[in-house]
C-alpha positions as CSV (number, residue, x, y, z in Angstrom):
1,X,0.0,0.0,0.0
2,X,2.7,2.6,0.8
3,X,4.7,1.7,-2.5
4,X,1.1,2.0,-4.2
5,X,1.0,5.3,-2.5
6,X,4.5,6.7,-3.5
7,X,4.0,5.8,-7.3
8,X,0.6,7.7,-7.2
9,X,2.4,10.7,-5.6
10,X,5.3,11.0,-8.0
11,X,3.3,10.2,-10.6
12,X,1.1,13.8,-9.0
13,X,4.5,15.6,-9.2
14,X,5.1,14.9,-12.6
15,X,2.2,15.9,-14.1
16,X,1.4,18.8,-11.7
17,X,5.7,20.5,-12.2
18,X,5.5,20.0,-16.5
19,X,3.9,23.8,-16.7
20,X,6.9,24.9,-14.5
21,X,9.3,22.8,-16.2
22,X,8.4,24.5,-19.4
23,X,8.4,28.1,-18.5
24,X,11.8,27.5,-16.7
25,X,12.9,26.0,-19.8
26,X,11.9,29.0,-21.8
27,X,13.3,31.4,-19.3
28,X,16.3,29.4,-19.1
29,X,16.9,29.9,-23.0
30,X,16.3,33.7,-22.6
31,X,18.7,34.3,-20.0
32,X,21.4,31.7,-21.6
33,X,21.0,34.7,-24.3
34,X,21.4,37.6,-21.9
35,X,18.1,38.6,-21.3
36,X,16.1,38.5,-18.3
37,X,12.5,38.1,-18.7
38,X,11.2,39.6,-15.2
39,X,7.8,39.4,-16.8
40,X,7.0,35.6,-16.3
41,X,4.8,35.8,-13.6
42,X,2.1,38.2,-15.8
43,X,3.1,36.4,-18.7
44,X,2.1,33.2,-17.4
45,X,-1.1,34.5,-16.2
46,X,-2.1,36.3,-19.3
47,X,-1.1,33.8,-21.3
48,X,-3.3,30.8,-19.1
49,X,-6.8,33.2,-19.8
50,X,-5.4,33.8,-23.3
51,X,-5.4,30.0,-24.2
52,X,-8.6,29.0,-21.7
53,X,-10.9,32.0,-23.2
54,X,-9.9,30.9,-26.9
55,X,-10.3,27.2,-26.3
56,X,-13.3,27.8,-24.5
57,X,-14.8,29.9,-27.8
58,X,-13.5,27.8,-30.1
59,X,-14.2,24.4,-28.6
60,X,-10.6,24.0,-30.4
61,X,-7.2,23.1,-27.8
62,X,-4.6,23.8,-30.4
63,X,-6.4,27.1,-31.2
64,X,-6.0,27.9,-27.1
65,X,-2.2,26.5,-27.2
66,X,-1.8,28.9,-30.2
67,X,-3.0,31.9,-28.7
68,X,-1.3,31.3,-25.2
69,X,2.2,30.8,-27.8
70,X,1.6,34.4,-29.1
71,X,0.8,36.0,-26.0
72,X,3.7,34.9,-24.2
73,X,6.0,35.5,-27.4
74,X,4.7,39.0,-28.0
75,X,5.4,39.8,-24.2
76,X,8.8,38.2,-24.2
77,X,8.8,40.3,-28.1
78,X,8.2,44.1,-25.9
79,X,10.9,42.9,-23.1
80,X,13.1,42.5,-26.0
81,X,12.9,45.3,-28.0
82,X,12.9,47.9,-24.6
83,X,16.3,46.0,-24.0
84,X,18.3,45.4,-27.2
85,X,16.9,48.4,-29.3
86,X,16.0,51.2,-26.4
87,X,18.5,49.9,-24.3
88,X,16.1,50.2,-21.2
89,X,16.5,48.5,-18.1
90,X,14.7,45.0,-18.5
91,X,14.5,44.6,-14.9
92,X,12.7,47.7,-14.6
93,X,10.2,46.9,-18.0
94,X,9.7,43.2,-16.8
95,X,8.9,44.4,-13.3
96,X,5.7,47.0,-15.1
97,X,5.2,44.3,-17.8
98,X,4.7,41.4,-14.8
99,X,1.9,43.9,-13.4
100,X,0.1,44.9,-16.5
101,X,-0.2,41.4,-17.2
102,X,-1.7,40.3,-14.2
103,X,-3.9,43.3,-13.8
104,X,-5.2,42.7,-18.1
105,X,-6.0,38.7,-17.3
106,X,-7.9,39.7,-14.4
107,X,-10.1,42.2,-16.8
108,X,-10.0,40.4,-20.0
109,X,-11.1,37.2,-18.3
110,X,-13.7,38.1,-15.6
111,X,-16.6,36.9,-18.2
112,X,-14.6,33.1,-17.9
113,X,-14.2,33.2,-14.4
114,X,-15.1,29.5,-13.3
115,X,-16.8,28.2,-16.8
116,X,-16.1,24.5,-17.1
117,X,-14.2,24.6,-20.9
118,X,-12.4,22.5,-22.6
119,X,-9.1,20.3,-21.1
120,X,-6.1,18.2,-22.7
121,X,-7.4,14.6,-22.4
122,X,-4.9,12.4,-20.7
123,X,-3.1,9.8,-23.2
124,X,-1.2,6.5,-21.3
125,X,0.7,5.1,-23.5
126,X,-0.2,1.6,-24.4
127,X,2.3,-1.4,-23.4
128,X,4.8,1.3,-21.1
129,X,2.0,2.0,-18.7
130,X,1.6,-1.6,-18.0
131,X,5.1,-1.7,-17.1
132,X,5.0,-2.1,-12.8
133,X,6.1,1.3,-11.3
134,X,8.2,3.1,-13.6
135,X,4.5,2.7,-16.1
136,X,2.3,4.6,-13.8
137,X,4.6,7.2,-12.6
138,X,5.7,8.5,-16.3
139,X,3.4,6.6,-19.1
140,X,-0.1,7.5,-17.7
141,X,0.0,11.1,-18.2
142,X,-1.3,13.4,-21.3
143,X,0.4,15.2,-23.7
144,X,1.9,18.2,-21.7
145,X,3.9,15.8,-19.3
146,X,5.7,13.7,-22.2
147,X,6.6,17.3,-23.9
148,X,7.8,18.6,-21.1
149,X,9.9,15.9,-21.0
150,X,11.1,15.9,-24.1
151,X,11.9,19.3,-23.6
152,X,14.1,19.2,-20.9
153,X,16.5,16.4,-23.2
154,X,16.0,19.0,-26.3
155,X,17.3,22.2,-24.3
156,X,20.1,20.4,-22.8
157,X,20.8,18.9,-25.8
158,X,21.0,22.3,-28.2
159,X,22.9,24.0,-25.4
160,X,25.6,22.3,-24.8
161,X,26.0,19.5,-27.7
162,X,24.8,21.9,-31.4
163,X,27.0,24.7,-32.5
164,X,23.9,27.0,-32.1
165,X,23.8,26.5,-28.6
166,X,27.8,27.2,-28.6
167,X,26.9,29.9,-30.2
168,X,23.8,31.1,-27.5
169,X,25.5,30.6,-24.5
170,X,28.6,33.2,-26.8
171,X,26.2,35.5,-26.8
172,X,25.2,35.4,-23.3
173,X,28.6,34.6,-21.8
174,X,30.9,37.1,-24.1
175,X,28.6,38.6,-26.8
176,X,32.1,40.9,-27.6
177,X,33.7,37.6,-28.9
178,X,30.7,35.9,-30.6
179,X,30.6,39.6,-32.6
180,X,34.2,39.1,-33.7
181,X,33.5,35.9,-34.8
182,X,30.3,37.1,-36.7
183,X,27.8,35.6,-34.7
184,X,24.7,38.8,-34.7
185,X,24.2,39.1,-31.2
186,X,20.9,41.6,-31.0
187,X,19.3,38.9,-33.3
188,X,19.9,35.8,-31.4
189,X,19.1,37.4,-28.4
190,X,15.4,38.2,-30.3
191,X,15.2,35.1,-31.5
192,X,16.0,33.3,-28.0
193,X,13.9,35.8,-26.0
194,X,10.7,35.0,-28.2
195,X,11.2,31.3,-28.1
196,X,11.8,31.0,-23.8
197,X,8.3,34.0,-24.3
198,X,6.3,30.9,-26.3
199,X,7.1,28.6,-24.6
200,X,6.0,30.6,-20.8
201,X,3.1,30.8,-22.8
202,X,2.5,27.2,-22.9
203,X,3.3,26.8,-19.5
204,X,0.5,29.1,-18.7
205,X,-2.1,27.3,-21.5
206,X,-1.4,24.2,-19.4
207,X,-2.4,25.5,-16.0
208,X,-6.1,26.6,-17.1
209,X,-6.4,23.7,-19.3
210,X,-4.4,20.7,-18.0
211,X,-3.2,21.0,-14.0
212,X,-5.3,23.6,-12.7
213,X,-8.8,23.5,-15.4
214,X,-11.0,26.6,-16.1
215,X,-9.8,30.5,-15.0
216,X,-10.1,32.3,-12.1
217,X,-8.9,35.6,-10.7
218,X,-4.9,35.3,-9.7
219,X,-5.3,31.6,-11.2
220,X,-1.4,30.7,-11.6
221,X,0.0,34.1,-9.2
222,X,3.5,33.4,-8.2
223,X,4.4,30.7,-10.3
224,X,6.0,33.0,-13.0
225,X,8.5,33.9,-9.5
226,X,8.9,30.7,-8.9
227,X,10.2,29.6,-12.1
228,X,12.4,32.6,-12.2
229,X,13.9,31.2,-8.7
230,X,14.2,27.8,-10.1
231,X,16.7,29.0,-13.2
232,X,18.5,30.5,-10.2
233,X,18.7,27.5,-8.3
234,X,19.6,25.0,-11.6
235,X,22.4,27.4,-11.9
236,X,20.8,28.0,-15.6
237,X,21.7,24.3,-16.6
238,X,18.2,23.1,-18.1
239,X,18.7,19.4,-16.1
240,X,19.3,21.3,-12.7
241,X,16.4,23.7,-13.3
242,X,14.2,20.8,-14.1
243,X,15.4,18.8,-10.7
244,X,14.5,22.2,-9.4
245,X,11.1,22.4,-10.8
246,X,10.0,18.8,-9.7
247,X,11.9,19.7,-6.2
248,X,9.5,22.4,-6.1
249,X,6.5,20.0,-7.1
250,X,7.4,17.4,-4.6
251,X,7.7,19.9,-1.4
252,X,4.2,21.0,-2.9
253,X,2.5,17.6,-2.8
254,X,4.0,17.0,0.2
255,X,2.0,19.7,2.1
256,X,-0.9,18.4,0.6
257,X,-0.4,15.0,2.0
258,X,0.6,17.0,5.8
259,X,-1.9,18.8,5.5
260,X,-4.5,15.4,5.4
261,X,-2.1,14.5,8.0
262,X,-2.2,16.9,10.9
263,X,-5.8,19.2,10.3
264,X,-4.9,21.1,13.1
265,X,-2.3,23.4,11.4
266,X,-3.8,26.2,9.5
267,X,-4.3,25.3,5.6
268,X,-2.0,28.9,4.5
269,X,1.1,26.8,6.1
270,X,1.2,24.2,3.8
271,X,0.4,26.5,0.9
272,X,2.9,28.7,2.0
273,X,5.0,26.3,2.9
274,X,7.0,25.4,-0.6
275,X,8.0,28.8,-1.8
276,X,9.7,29.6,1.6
277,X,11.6,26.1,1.3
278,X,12.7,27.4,-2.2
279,X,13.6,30.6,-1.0
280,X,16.1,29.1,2.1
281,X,17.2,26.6,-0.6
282,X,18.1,29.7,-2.9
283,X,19.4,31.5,-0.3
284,X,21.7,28.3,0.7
285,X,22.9,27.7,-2.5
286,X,23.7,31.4,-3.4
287,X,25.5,32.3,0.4
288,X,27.8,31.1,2.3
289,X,26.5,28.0,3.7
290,X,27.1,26.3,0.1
291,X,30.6,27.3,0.6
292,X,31.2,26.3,4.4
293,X,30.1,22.5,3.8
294,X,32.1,22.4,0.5
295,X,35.0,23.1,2.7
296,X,34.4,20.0,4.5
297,X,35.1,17.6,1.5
298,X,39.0,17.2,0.6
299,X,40.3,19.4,-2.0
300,X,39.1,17.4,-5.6
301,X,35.6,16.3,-4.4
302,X,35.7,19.9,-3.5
303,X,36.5,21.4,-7.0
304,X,34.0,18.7,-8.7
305,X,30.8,19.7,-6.3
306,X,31.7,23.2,-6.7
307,X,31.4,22.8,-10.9
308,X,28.5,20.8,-10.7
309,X,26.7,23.4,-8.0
310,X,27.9,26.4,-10.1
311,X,25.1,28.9,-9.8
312,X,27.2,31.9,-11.6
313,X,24.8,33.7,-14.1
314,X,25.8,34.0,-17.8
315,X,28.1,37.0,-17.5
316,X,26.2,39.3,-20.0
317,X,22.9,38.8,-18.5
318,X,21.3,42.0,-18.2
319,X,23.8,43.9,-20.4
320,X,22.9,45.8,-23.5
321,X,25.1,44.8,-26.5
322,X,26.0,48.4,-28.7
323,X,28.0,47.8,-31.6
324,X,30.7,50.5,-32.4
């Protein structure tokens, strides 16, 4: 009963993290490039009554994945064009474009507030779900979760094994050098900054019509920060950020299940409860603590958990690129 129990609540993580895992995936890609999307929070919201409101006029899912796409492109699209071409702060413009965001979904959508629409039916695969365990826990899931998947693999895999992604992470590390070696460095930066803005829009499609169905006011608030503090934690390394994602996930299925557990304790603890864990965890990996236990382990081991912990941003994030 308690292995029945564990597959059922990994299985829970899994499907519940894949709209996180995709946003941090996109935002991952942005800031690889040097830009920081501050925006993700609105984005995601926008984007999740974008793609319910559509779907739910249309009767049509791709038609809502489509829309969700654009919005979050066309965000990521202004965030871009104050940074590389006005040379604005995109700290500052993300901050505003996070708040107009949230502030448009709440007034575009108040006629779908809480209208059963439309949701992406879930598809096990056939012969791998039958397989004990390891079948429930990652073949019994629909779409979104096998993509998201996917994804992670796909990211990692254009990073750090294509010459594109030699030449993305040039442009985010030294975007001097990658001009000298005639790489354009505004318009990769474009072109990454819309893709990691799609694909936060498909993260927020999948919360109104996969994880968390139909729209309601504030309906995925916080989860653009969080996935912004999970590219932080995975030290901008797409298979860290997605360990961080489903770490997030799993701390908040967790306080579900304590929450069954001990119904004394106030309901806003265990909601609360995951996003201060993340934030001591981001705090721990990003002070001193990280450093004090490394010191512990002899001098190699030392050097190798240092690497593999390395939580340094892309040196050029946030930095304009002007040509001479």
């Amino acid at each position: 009963m308690e292995i029945t129990l564990l597959v059922r609540i990994l299985s829970s993580v899994l499907a519940n993290s894949s709209p996180l895992v995709i946003a941090a995936m996109g935002e991952t890609i942005s800031e690889r490039a040097g830009v920081i999307n501050l925006s993700l929070d609105g984005s995601i919201m926008l984007s999740a009554m974008s793609g319910f409101a559509v779907a739910y006029l249309t009767g049509n899912l791709v038609w809502g994945f489509l829309a969700a796409m654009t919005v979050g492109a066309l965000i990521a699209l202004l965030i871009a064009f104050a940074s590389i071409t006005l040379h604005q702060d995109q700290v500052a413009v993300g901050f505003v474009l996070t708040l107009l965001g949230a502030e448009l979904a709440n007034f575009l959508g108040e006629p779908f507030v809480r209208r059963p629409g439309p949701r992406v039916p879930h598809m096990p695969i056939p012969l791998l779900r039958d397989i004990p365990v390891v079948g429930e826990i990652f073949f019994t899931h629909d779409i979104l979760v096998y993509a998201s998947i996917v994804l992670i693999v796909v990211v990692w895999f254009w990073i750090f094994k294509t010459q594109a992604g030699l030449r993305l992470r040039g442009v985010g590390e030294r975007p001097e050098a990658a001009f000298a070696r005639g790489v354009n460095v505004n318009r990769l930066r474009y072109l990454y900054t819309v893709i990691g803005g799609a694909l936060v829009g498909i993260a927020g499609a999948a919360y109104s019509l996969s994880v968390k169905l139909g729209w309601s006011e504030g309906h995925t608030l916080g989860n653009g920060w969080i996935a912004l503090a999970i590219v932080i934690f995975g030290g901008w390394h797409p298979l860290r950020v997605a360990f961080g994602a489903y770490l997030f996930g799993a701390l908040t299925s967790l306080g579900g299940i304590l929450q069954r557990s001990i119904p004394g304790v106030p309901t806003q603890v265990f909601q609360a409860a995951p996003f201060a864990l993340m934030i001591l965890v981001l705090l721990f990996v990003s002070g001193g603590a990280l450093e004090r236990l490394l010191s512990l382990f002899p001098p190699r081991i030392r050097r190798l958990l240092r690497e593999a912990l390395r939580v340094a941003p892309p040196s050029a994030l946030g930095r304009p690129f002007v040509t001479e």
